[in-house]
C-alpha angles and dihedrals in degrees: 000000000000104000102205120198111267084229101060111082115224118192114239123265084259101034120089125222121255127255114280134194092242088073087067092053131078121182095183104046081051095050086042089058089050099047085054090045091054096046107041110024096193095066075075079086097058097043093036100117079063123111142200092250092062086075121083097197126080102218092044090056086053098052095046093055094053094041103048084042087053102056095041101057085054091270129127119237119203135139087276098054092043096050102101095043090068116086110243092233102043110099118049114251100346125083120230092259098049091049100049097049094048085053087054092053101038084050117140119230122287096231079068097053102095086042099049089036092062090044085063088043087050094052099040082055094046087053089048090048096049084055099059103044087050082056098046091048104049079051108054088044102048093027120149132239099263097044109094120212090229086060091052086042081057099048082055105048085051088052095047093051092048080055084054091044093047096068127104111246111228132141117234116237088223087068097040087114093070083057102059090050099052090047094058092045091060082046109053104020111098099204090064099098091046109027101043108019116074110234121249119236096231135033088235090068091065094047084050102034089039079211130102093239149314099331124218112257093020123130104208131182138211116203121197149114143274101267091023104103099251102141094039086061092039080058087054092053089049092050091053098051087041095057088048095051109254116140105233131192125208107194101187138182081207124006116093130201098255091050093048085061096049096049092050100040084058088049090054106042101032086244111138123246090230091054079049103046094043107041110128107179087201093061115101085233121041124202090214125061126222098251084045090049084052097052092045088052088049097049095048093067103042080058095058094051084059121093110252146119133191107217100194111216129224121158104339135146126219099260085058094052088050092058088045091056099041088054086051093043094040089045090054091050099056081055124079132193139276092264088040097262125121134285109250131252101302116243117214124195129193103205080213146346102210096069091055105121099239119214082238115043077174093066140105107276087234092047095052086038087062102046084054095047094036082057088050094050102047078044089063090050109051089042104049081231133147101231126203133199125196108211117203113219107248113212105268100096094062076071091062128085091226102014092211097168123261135185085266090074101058121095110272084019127228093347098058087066092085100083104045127086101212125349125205125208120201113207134189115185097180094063090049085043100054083040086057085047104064090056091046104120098198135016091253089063093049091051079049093055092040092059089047095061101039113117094235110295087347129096110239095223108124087004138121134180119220118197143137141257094194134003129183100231123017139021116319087209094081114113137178138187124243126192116239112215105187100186088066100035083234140126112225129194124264099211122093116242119246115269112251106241094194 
């Protein structure tokens, strides 16, 4: 009779095991993926959203990354090219070579790459998953006294939006159907433009965007500098979206609610912040007029009939300020408006991502770029929101000779790109140009850096190109030029509007 220690814990006859982690790892399928890989480098394309993470394995890990490096950068990769990146000791009784070649010729077919690749996506997620859970309970039940169960509720809803965030997008054949319908209602149906999209502020956003507004279930970007006027123009967006009826969110780092008025109310009524931040109506000699003081009356309330909401920021992550914006966007559908018809499609801005707390402040910035991105995305979509990101210029373009902004400059660089559908930039020459200046060390310098910023035959001053780094449809190399009325902190177009012929 098999005599067992007294000390090992075997389940009952009629008990299950428990759950273990080895059910969410599969040596085979990831040797499998990396068999295909090796023989057949263009099945990269269909597992490319794969990393090396999603592999248990080590070695594995390690293949994947050299290989994938490998074949991006024009090289092949095969069991013979990848010999000398393995260990030698790596992997128990084979050498590198042995095992990689035994992975070539053991690879599954290449029709099965994209399939296999999301299994491993889906286990490494259900192992991320496992782990969190483990966390959160061990912290609900040995909490201390000054952790607060609403803060561990919090950890896991981030981690659980990180989970979100982590799956591969794809459509299923087996729905394409829906596709097709909603593609002919747009179509077809005449209300799209008005009644989904939310409307731009200006008509060069259309030009730039190729698109007849902000569209439902779309992450966007807006790409500028610090000085630059981008959340004077972010206020007119709001304002735009706002006056059509669609119920919009500024969550800010800075902005607060009073000083969102007052912004907008100047925007409005060509009255200048500084008349309104320093009118005294005791001073014997006011900076505001009656008939001003009227219209800003006037406008204010107007302003408070409108759908919004400022959401000051602290110390969030990103899975909090998804739960702040579904409570703003499920709130404003049970409304209706004033004639009894719904609200529009919500708009959400995050005034701006940098300052997100990551789960990771450790990471990669890209990588933390692209959980908080990823998040944004998967946001849009639940919501039916248009959803906005305000994207702070890193330093990089005070390198350049004419810092016209590029995808480097965006927080998380090139890479954080990937989740957004189409991504603005806002650029002022002339503030980059008068910064160069200062340094200039002759007159035929400055003449030099003066060249260098014009917008084609035209002087930058009061000027401001807006153009895109990415769009969904279209070509990204389309610019146009705003006006920059600084009186007003507003962007004005630069078209000329139609003559009236009656």
């Amino acid at each position: 009779m098999n005599q067992h220690s007294p000390m090992q814990d075997f389940a009952g006859y009629d008990e299950p095991a428990g759950p273990s982690i080895e059910n969410a790892i599969n040596v085979d399928l990831e040797q499998a993926v990396l068999g295909t890989l090796l023989m057949n480098n263009e099945t990269l394309g269909a597992m490319s959203f794969l990393e090396p993470d999603d592999f248990h394995e080590k070695v594995h890990q390690t293949i994947y990354a050299q290989a994938k490096a490998m074949i991006d950068s024009g090289r092949v990769a095969s069991a013979k090219s990848l010999q000398s990146f393995i260990p030698p000791d790596s992997i128990g009784g084979m050498s590198p070579k042995e095992y990689l070649f035994r992975l070539q010729v053991e690879a599954a077919m290449p029709m099965s790459a994209a399939g296999n690749a999301r299994l491993l996506r889906d286990m490494r997620a259900c192992r991320f998953g496992s782990a969190c859970l483990d966390d959160a309970c061990n912290a609900f039940l040995n909490r201390g006294a000054d952790n607060r169960v609403s803060e561990i509720a919090d950890e896991v809803i981030d981690h659980m939006m990180a989970l979100k965030a982590m799956m591969p997008r794809g459509d299923s054949r087996a729905n394409a159907g829906v596709y097709v319908d909603r593609f002919l209602s747009r179509v077809f149906e005449a209300k799209m433009s008005s009644a989904t999209y939310v409307p731009f502020p200006l008509p060069e956003f259309e030009a730039v965007v190729q698109s007849g507004g902000w569209e439902p279930g779309n992450l966007y970007g807006l790409l500028g500098a610090s000085g630059e006027g981008k959340t004077s123009l972010v206020l007119q967006i709001m304002r735009a979206a706002m006056d059509a009826g669609h119920p919009t969110l500024l969550l800010s780092y800075d902005q607060q609610g009073e000083q969102v008025v007052m912004q907008m109310a100047s925007q409005a009524r060509s009255i200048s912040m500084r008349a309104i931040s320093q009118f005294d109506p005791q001073s014997s000699r006011p900076t505001l007029n009656m008939n001003e003081r009227d219209w800003l009356a006037d406008e204010v309330e107007i302003i408070r009939q409108l759908p919004w909401y400022v959401e000051p920021l602290r110390d969030e992550k990103i899975g909090q300020i998804a739960k702040i914006a579904e409570r703003f966007v499920k709130n404003w559908r049970k409304r209706r408006r004033p004639d009894g018809s719904e609200w529009g499609t919500p708009l959400i801005i995050l005034d701006h991502n940098r300052k997100v707390t990551p789960d990771d402040p450790r990471a990669h910035e890209g990588r933390i770029a692209g959980a908080i991105n990823g998040a944004g995305k998967a946001m849009a979509g639940e919501l039916g929101a248009a959803v906005l990101f305000l994207n702070q210029r890193n330093g990089g373009g005070a390198r350049r000779d004419v810092p016209r902004p590029i995808a480097a400059d965006l927080f998380g660089g090139e890479q954080a790109r990937e989740d957004y559908d189409a991504i603005l930039y806002l650029y002022r020459a002339e503030r980059w140009m008068k910064e160069k200046l200062k340094v200039a060390g002759s007159a035929s310098e400055e003449d030099k850096i003066r060249a260098r910023f014009r917008f084609g035959t035209r002087d930058p001053e009061g000027l401001a190109e807006l153009g895109a780094l990415k769009v969904r449809y279209g070509q990204d190399d389309v610019t146009e030029l705003l006006k920059w009325e600084g009186r007003f902190t507003r962007y004005a177009s630069e078209r000329r509007a139609a003559p009236e012929l009656f």
